[in-house]
C-alpha positions in Angstrom: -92.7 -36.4 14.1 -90.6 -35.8 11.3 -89.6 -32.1 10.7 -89.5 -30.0 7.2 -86.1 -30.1 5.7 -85.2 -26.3 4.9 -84.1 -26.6 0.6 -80.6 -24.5 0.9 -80.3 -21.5 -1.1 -78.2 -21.8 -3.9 -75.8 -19.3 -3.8 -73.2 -17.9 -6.2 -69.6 -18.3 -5.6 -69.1 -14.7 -6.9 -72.1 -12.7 -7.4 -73.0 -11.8 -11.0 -73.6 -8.4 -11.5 -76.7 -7.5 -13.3 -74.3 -5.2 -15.9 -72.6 -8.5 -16.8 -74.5 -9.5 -20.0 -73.0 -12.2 -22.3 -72.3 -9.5 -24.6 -70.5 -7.2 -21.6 -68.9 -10.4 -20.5 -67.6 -11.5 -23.5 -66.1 -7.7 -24.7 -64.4 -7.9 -21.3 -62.7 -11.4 -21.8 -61.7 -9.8 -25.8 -60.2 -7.0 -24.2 -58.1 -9.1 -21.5 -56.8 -11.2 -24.2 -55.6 -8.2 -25.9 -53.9 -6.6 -23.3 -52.6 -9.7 -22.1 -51.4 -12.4 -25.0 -48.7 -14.3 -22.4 -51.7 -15.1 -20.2 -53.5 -17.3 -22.9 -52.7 -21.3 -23.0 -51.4 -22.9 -26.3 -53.9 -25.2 -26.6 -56.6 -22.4 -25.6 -57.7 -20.9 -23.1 -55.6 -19.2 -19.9 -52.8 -20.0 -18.0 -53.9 -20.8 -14.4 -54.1 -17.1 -12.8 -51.5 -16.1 -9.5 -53.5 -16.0 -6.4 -54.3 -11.9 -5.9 -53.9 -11.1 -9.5 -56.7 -8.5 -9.2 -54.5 -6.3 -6.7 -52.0 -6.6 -9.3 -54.2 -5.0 -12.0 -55.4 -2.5 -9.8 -51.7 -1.7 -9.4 -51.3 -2.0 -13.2 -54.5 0.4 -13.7 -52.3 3.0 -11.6 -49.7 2.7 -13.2 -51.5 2.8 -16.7 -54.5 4.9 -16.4 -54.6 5.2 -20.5 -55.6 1.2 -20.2 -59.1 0.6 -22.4 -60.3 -1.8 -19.5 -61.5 -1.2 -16.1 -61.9 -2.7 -12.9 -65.3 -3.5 -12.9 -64.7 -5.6 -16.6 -61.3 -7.2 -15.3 -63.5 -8.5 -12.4 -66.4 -9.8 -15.1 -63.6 -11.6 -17.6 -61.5 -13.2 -14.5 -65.0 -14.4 -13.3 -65.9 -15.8 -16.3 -62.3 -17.0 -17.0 -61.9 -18.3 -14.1 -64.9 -20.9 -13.9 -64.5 -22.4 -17.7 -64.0 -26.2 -17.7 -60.6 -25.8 -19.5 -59.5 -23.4 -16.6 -60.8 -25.6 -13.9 -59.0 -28.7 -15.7 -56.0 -27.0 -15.8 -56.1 -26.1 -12.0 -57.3 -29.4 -11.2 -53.4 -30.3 -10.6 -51.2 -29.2 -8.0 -47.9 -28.1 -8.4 -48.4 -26.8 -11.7 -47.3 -22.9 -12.0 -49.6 -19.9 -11.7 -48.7 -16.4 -13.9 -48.8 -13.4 -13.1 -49.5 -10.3 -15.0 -46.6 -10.1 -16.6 -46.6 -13.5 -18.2 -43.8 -15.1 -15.6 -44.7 -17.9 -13.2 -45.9 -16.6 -9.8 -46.7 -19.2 -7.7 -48.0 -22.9 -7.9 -51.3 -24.4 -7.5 -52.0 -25.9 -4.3 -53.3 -28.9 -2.9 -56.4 -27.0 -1.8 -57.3 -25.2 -5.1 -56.6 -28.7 -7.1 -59.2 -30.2 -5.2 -61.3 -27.8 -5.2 -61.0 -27.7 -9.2 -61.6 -31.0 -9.0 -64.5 -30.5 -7.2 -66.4 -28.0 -9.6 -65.5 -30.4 -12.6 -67.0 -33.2 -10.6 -70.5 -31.1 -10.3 -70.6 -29.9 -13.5 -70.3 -33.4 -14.5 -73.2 -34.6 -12.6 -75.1 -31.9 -13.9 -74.5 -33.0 -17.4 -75.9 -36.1 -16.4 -78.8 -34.9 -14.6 -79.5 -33.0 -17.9 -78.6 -35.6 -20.3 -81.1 -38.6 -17.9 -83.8 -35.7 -17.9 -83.8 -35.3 -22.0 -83.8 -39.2 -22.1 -87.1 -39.4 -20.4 -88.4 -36.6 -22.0 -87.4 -38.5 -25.4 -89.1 -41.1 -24.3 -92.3 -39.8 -22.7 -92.9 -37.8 -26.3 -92.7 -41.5 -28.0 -94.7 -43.2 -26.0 -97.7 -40.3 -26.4 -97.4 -40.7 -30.6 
């Protein structure tokens, strides 16, 4: 007798707070940009992060209590930052540097996080494909009722 198989709960890698709009999320990302130019790509985008950053800006915060952004929206933009497919592509190497808050390499990217870049960019790509095969037949299915 064959058993149920249990469907997995999908689960976030970093919980979304409910605060996090697109509108809060995307004011959060401005304001990082602002505050921190050297931390933006040429071609777009960010510099892969250093490992820990966060700590750093809580440290920063301390230091600079006057700053217009707070913990809560540098945790939103670093989420959001951090799982774009030009961020992910960039971290999809090893060896390249990491930056820290101050614009000045802090680190490389390891084997570990490459593949794991690697690995989100290879899901996001089936899912474009899932998407894509489903509009296909959908396409399809409309044509064939006319």
């Amino acid at each position: 007798m064959l058993l149920p198989v249990k469907k997995k709960k999908k689960r976030r890698r970093f919980p979304r707070q409910p605060h996090w709009t697109h509108e809060f999320t995307h004011d959060c990302v401005e304001k990082v940009k602002s505050l921190f130019p050297h931390l933006r790509a040429e071609g777009g985008g960010f510099l892969p992060l250093k490992i820990g950053i966060t700590n750093d800006f809580a440290a920063f915060l301390t230091e600079h209590p006057e700053t217009e952004l707070t913990l809560d929206e540098w945790s939103c933009a670093i989420s959001c930052i951090t799982t774009r497919q030009v961020y992910l592509q960039r971290t999809a190497v090893a060896g390249i540097p990491r930056y820290g808050l101050d614009g000045l390499p802090a680190g490389q990217v390891s084997e570990c996080d490459a593949l794991n870049a690697r690995r989100w960019l290879a899901v996001r790509e089936q899912q474009k494909l899932k998407m894509k095969t489903m509009q296909e037949q959908s396409a399809s299915t409309e044509k064939t009722e006319r």
